[in-house]
N, C-alpha and C positions, 0 to 999 in steps of 0.2 A: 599369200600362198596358204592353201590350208595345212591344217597339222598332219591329214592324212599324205598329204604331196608334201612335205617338211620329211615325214618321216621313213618316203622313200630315197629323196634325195640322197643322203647318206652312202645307202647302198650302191645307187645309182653311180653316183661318184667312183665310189671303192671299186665299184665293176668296172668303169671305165679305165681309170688310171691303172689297173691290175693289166688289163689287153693291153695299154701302152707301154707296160713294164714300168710304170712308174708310181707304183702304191708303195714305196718304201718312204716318199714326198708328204704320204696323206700321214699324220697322224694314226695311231693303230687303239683299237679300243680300251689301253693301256694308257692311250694320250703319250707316248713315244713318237718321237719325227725322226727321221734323218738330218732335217733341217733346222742347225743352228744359227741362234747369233750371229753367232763367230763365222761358219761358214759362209753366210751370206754377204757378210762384211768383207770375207777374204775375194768372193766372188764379183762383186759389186769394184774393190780397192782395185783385181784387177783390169779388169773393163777400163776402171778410169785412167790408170797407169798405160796401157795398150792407146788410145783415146790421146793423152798426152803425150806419148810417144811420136804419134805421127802427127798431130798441129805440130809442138818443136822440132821434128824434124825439118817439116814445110818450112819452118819459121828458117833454119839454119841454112836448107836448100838456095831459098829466095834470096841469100847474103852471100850467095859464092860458095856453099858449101857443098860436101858430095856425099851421098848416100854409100856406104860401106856395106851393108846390108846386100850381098847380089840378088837375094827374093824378091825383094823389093823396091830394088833401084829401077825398073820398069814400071813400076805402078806409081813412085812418086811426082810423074808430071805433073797427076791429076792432084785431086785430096777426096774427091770421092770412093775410088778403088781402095784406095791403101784404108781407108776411115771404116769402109764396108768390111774388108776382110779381117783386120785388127779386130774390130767387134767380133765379129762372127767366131772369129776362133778365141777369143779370149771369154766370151760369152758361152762358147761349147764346154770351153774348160770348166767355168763357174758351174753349169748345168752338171757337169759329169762326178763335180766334187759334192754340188747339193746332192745328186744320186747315190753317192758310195755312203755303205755300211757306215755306223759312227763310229761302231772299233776299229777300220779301216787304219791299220798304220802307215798307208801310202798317200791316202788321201790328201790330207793338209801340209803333211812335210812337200811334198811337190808344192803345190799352189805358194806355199809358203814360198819356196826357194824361186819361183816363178816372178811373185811378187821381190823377192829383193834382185831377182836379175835388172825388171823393168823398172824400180826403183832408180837402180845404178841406170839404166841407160837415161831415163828422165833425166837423171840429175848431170848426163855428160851431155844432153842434148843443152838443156838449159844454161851449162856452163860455158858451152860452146856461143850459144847464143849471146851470151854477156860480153865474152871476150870478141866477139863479131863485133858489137855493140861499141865497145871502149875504144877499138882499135880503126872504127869510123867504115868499118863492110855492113 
């Protein structure tokens, strides 16, 4: 790429993502992001949480176990529906938290609290699964 197309790029960007509302993403000529570290890690921790969620739940279904979840007690026959939507909204979440302000005081404490609900359900799914296990279902 030449330096004179290098040094449109930039703007070209910044115009773009400005019409998609999402230049708050780009770095600002300050070198400020919205997007931290940490957000991204909270963002990413959920997806895999959401992601682990529904393989153990499958995992617990397949032993005689019943989905308590009414949303989702129709999607679990499959493992493609429930794997699609779990993504999709856990991944909207992540997007919407890279998107907010970094003084944002709502931001992280959500995603936060987010991440320790699905935490706990991981860790009841997987205990569930264990005691299936021992108990020979």
């Amino acid at each position: 790429m030449s330096t004179a197309m290098a040094g449109l790029a930039g703007p070209v960007l910044r115009e773009t993502a400005v019409s998609m509302g999402l230049a708050g993403l780009l770095p600002s000529p300050e070198g400020s992001t919205r997007v931290t570290p940490r957000r991204v890690r909270l963002a990413l921790v959920l997806v895999a949480l959401n992601v682990a969620d529904v393989l153990l739940t499958r995992a617990v279904l397949d032993r005689g176990g019943v989905e308590l979840n009414p949303l989702m007690r129709g999607l679990m026959a499959g493992l493609a529906a429930p794997l699609g939507l779990k993504f999709a909204v856990a991944a909207l979440a992540g997007l919407l938290l890279l998107a907010c302000p970094p003084r944002s005081k709502l931001a992280e404490p959500a995603v936060l609290t987010l991440v320790g609900v699905y935490t706990a359900i991981v860790m009841w799914n997987a205990s569930l699964l264990g005691w299936l296990a021992v108990t020979g279902n």
